[in-house]
C-alpha positions as CSV (number, residue, x, y, z in Angstrom):
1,X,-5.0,25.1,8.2
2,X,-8.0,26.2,6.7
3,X,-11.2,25.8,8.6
4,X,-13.9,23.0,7.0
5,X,-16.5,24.1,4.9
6,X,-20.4,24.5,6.3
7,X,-22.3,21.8,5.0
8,X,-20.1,18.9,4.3
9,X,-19.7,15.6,6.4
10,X,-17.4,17.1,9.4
11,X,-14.0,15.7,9.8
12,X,-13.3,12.8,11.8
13,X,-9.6,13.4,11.8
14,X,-7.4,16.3,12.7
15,X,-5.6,17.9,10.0
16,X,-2.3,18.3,12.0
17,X,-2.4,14.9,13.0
18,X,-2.2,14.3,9.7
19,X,0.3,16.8,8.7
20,X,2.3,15.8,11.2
21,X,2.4,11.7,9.7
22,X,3.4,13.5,6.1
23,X,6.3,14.7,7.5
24,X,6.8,11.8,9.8
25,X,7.2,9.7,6.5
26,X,8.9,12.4,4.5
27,X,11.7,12.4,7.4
28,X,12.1,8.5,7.9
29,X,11.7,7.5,4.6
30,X,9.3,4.8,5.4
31,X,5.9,3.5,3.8
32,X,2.9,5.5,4.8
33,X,1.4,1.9,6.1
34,X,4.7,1.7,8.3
35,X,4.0,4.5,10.5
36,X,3.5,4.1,14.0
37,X,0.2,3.9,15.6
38,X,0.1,7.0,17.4
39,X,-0.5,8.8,14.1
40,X,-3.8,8.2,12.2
41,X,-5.0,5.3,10.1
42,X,-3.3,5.4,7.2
């Protein structure tokens, strides 16, 4: 994963969390707003 850029806002989520609820949905088929709460806010 690339590293965030200097300057901006930093990020408030991590991006494997989020990687990790891509593929979540991509495996189960489901709705992003379906996935389970232990993943971030969709």
């Amino acid at each position: 994963m690339p590293a965030a850029k200097p300057g901006g806002r930093p990020r408030s989520t991590s991006l494997w969390a989020v990687l990790n609820a891509i593929f979540y949905v991509v495996t189960q088929g489901c709705k992003w707003r379906a996935i389970p709460a232990d993943f971030p806010a969709w």
